[in-house]
C-alpha positions as CSV (number, residue, x, y, z in Angstrom):
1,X,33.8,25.1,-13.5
2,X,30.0,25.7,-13.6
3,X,28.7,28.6,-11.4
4,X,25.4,28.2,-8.9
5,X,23.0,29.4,-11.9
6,X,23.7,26.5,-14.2
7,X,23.4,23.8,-11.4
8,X,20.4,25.3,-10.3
9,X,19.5,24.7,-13.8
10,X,20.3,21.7,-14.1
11,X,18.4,20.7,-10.8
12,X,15.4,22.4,-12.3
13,X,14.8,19.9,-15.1
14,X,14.7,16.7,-12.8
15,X,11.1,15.8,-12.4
16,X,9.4,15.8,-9.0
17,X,11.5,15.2,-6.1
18,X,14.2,14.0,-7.3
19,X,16.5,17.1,-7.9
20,X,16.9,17.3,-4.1
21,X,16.7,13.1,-3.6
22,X,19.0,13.1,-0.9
23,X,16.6,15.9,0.8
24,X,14.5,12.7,1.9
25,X,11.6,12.8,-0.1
26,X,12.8,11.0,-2.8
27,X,13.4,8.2,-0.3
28,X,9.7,7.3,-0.3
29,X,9.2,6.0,-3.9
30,X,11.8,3.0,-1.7
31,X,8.6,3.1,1.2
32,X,6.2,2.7,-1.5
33,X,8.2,-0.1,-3.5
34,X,8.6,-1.9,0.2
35,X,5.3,-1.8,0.5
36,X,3.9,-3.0,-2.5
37,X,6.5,-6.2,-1.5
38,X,5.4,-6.4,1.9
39,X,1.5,-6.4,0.3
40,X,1.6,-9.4,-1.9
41,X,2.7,-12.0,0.8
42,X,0.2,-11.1,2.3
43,X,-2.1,-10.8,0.3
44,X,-1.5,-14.4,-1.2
45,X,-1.5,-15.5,2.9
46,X,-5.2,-14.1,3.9
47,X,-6.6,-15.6,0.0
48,X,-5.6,-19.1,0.8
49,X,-6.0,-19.7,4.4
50,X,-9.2,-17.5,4.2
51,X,-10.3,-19.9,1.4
52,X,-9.1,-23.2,3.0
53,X,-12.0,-25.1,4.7
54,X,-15.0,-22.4,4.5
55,X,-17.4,-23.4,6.5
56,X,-20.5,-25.5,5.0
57,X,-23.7,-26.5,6.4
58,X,-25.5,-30.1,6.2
59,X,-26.3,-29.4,2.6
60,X,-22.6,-28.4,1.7
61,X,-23.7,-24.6,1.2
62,X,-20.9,-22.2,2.4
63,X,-22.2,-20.5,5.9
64,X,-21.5,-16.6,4.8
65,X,-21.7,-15.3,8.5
66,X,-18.7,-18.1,9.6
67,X,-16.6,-17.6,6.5
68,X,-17.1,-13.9,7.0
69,X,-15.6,-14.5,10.7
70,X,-13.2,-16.7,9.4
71,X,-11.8,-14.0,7.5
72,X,-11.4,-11.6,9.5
73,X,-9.9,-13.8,12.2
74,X,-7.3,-14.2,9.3
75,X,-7.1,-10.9,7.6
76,X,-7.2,-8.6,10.6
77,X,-3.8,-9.5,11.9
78,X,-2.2,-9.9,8.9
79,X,-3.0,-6.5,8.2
80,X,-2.3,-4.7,11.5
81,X,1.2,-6.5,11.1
82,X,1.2,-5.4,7.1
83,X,0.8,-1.5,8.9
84,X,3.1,-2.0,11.0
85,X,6.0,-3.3,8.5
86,X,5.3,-0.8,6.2
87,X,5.6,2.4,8.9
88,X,8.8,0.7,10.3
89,X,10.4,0.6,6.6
90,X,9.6,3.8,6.0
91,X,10.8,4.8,9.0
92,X,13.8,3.1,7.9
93,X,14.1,4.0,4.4
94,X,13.3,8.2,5.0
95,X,16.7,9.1,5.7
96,X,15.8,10.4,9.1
97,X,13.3,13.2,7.6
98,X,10.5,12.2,9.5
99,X,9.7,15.7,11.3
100,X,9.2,16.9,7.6
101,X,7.6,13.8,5.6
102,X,5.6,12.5,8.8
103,X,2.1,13.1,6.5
104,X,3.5,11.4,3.1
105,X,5.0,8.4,5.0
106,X,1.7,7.4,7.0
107,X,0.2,8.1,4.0
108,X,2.3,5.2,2.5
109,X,2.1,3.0,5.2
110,X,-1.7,2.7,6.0
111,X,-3.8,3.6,2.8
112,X,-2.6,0.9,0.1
113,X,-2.9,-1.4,3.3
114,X,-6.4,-0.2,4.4
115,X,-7.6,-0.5,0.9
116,X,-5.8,-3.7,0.5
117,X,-8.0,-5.1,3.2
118,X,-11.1,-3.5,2.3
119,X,-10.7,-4.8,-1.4
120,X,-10.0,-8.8,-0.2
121,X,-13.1,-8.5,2.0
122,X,-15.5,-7.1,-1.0
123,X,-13.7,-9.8,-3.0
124,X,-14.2,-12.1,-0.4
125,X,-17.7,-11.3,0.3
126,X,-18.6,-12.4,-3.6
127,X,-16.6,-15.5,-3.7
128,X,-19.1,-17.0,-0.6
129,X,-21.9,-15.5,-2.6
130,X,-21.0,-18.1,-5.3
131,X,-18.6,-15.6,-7.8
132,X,-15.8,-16.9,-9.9
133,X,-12.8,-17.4,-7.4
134,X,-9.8,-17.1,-9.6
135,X,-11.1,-13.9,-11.0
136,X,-12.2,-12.1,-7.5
137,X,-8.4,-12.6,-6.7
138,X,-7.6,-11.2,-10.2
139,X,-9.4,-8.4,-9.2
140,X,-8.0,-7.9,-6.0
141,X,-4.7,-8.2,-7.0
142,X,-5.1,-5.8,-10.0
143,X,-7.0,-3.2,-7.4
144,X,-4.3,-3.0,-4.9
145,X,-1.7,-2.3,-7.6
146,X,-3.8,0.4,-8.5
147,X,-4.3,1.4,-5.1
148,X,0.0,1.9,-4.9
149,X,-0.2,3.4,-8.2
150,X,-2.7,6.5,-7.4
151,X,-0.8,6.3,-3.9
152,X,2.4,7.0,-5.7
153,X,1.0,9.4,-7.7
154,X,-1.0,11.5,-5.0
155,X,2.2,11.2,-3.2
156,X,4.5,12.7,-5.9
157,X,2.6,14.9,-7.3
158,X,0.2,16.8,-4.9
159,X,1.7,16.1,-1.4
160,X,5.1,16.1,-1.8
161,X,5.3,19.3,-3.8
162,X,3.1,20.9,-0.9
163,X,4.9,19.7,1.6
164,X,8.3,21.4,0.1
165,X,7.1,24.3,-0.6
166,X,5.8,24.8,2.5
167,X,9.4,23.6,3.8
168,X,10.9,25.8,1.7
């Protein structure tokens, strides 16, 4: 039988905050993984019924002020919902840590969201300005990952060590 000093060990060389995963912390990589699941339905749902029957004038030029409306009569709900799905999960998915985590799981749930939103309507924006529409959603897609990647990362590596230590 090992003593304390060799588990502690042993615990040591497990990167981030996974020596202590059933702390709760390590739970969040599953809130970050639901969200990036939650994000591409959605995303896919505000691209095609924001693009489905923009709005043209007599000479069949897209009207940028209605098909700016348009998507946000789309996008805003779908992302308030999105917000909403994402806290719940990690609400869900925290093992009951939230007193502790509360920071790093809003943190989760409303930037890659936020982002997500502001990204499709910048996207948006230059697909009624005449831009390639297949690669603005390229774009967008490849953003938001990006988004949950440095999301992830902040998350592991600066707030989640910060937040323990100060725990601890």
């Amino acid at each position: 039988m090992k003593n304390s000093d060799d588990k502690s060990k042993i615990l040591k060389i497990r990167p981030f905050n996974m020596a202590n995963f059933s702390g709760g912390s390590g739970y969040l990589v599953f809130s970050l993984i639901y969200q990036a699941m939650a994000i591409i339905p959605a995303m896919i749902i505000i691209w095609f019924f924001s693009l489905i029957k923009l709005p043209k004038n007599e000479t069949g030029e897209i009207e940028q002020a209605k098909a700016g409306k348009h998507f946000y009569y789309i996008s805003v709900p779908v992302s308030v919902i999105l917000i909403i799905i994402a806290t719940v999960f990690a609400f869900v998915s925290n093992y009951g840590t939230f007193t502790e985590y509360w920071f790093e799981i809003i943190l989760i749930a409303i930037v890659p969201t936020v982002s997500a939103f502001f990204i499709i309507r910048k996207c948006h924006q230059k697909v009624i300005s005449g831009s390639n529409t297949f690669k603005m959603i390229l774009v967008s897609f490849i953003s938001i990952f990006t988004v949950l990647a440095v999301t992830f990362v902040l998350c592991m590596f600066m707030v989640d060590p910060i937040i323990t230590s100060l725990l601890n």
